[in-house]
C-alpha positions in Angstrom: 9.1 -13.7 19.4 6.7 -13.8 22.3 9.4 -15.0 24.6 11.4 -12.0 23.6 9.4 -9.3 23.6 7.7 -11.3 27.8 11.5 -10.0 28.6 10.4 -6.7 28.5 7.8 -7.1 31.5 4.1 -6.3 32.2 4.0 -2.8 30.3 4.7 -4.5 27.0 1.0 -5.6 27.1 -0.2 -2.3 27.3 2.1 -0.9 24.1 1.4 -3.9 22.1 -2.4 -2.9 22.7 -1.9 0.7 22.0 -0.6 -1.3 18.3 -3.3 -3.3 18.0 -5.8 0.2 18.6 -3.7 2.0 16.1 -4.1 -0.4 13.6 -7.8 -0.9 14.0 -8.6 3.0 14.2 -6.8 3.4 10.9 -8.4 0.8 8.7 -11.7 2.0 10.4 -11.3 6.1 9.2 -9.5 4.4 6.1 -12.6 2.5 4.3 -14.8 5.3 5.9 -13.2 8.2 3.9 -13.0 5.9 1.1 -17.1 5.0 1.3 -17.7 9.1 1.4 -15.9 10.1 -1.4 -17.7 7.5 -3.2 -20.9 8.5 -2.3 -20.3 12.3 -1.7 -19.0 12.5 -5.7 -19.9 15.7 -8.0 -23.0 15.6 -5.6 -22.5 19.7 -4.5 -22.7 20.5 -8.7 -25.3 17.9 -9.1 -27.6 19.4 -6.6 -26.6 23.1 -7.6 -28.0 22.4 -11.0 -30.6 21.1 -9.4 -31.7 24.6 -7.8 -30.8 26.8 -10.6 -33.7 24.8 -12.7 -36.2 25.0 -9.5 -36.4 21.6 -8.7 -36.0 22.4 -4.6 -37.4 19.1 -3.7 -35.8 17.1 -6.1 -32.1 18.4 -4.8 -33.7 17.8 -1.0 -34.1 14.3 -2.2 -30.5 13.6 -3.7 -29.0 15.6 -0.5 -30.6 13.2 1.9 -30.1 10.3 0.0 -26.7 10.4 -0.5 -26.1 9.6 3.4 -23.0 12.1 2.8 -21.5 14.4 4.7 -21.8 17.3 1.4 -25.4 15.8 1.3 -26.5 16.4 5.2 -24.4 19.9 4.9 -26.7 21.0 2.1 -29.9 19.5 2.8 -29.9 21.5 5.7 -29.3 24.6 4.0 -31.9 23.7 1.4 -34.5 24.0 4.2 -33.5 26.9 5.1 -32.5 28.9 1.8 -35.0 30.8 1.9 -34.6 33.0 4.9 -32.0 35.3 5.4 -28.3 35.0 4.1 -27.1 35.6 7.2 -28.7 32.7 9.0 -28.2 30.1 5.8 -24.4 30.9 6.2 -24.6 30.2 9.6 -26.4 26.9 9.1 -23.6 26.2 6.3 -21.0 26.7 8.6 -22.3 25.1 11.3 -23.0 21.8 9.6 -20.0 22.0 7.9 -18.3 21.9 11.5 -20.5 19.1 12.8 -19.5 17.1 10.0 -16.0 17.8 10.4 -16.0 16.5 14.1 -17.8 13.6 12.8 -15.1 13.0 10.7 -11.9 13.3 13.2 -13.9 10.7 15.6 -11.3 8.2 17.1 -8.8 10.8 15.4 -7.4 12.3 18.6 -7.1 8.7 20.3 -4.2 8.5 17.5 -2.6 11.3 18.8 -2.6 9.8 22.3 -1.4 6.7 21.8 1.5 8.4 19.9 2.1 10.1 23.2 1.9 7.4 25.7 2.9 4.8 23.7 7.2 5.9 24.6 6.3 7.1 28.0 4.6 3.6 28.8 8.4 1.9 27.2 10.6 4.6 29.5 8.7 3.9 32.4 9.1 -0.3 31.6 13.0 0.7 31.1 13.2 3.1 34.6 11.7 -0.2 36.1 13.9 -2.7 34.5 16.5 -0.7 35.0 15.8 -0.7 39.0 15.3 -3.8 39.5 18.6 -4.3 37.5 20.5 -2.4 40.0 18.3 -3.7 43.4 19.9 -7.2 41.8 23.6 -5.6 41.7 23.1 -4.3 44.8 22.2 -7.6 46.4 25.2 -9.3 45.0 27.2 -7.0 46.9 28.1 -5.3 43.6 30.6 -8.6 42.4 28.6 -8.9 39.3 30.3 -9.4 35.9 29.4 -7.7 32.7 27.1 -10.0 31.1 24.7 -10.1 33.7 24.6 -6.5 33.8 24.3 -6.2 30.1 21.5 -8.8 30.0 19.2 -6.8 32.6 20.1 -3.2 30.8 19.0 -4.6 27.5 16.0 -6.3 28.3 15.4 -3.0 30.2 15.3 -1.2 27.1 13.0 -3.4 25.0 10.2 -1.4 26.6 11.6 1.9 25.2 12.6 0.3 22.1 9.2 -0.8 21.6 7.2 2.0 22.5 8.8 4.0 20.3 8.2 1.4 17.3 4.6 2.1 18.1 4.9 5.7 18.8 5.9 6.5 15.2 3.9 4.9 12.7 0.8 6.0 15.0 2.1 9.9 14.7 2.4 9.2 10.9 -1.1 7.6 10.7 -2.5 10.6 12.7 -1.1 13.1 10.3 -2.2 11.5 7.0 -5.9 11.0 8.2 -5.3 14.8 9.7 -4.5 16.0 5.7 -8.0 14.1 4.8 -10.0 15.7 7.5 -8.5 18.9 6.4 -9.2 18.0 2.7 -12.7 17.1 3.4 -13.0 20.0 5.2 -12.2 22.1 2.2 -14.3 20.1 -0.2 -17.2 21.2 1.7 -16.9 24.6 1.8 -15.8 24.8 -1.8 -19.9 22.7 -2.0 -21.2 25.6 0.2 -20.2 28.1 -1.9 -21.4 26.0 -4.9 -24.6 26.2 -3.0 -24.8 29.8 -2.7 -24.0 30.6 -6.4 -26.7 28.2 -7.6 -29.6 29.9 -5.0 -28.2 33.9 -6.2 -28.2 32.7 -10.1 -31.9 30.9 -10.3 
């Protein structure tokens, strides 16, 4: 397999590393969405009931403690709940933003492997394919059909290749995209929890 794919050239390397990131990024967000929906769990109720019996510093605690993004999102708004609404919505939304982008790290390194990955095969296929004619041409152009084929193909292994990666990695990007974007919605759905419970007390 390694002797096939070393027929490809140098810029197999770099696609089979752009693999190897893909791969590694994934399983990373993977277990790390998986660990904060464990931990982030009923916590926007928990804490809302929390208010609505006065127990302020008892639904600080439990925000902090949960390590969460829903947790740092409302402990920051616990601090400041009592100040204007203007300004708590504000913190609400900023922190729900922060958290987001904490959430797509390494995200966007997806999306450009997905897009470099095939232009890193077509350039290894222009290549092959040039040196595949510079050895035509200095056979005087008497070359049969099998050596010809031989060069085109292993010309195309790049493109072949990059594409292989290309794919999955656009697929993987989307799917942890539809997390981010469900995450995204569980906390605002916890902010307004948040601001029902602090009205209602």
């Amino acid at each position: 397999m390694i002797a096939f794919l070393g027929k490809g050239g140098i810029l197999v390397i770099p696609i089979l590393l752009c693999s190897v990131f893909t791969v590694a990024i994934f399983l990373e967000r993977v277990i790390t969405y998986s660990r904060l929906r464990i931990r982030g769990a009923g916590l926007a109720e928990k804490i809302a009931g929390l208010l609505m019996q006065g127990k302020k510093d008892e639904a600080q605690k439990t925000a902090v403690e949960s390590n969460s993004p829903m947790g740092r999102v409302l402990a920051k708004a616990i601090e400041v709940q009592d100040n204007d609404r203007e300004i708590l919505e504000t913190v609400l939304i900023n922190s729900t933003d922060e958290e987001v982008r904490n959430l797509s790290t390494y995200v966007q390194t997806l999306a450009t492997i997905g897009n470099i990955a095939p232009l890193l095969g077509l350039l290894g296929t222009v290549i092959g394919m040039i040196k595949a004619f510079m050895v035509i041409q200095q056979m005087g152009g008497k070359v049969n059909a099998a050596v010809l084929a031989g060069g085109i193909w292993e010309a195309m292994l790049t493109t072949a290749l990059g594409l292989a990666v290309a794919l999955p990695t656009m697929v993987a990007h989307s799917y942890l995209l539809s997390r981010i974007d469900s995450y995204e919605a569980r906390l605002q759905n916890g902010s307004v929890t948040f601001m029902k419970a602090i009205t209602q007390k």
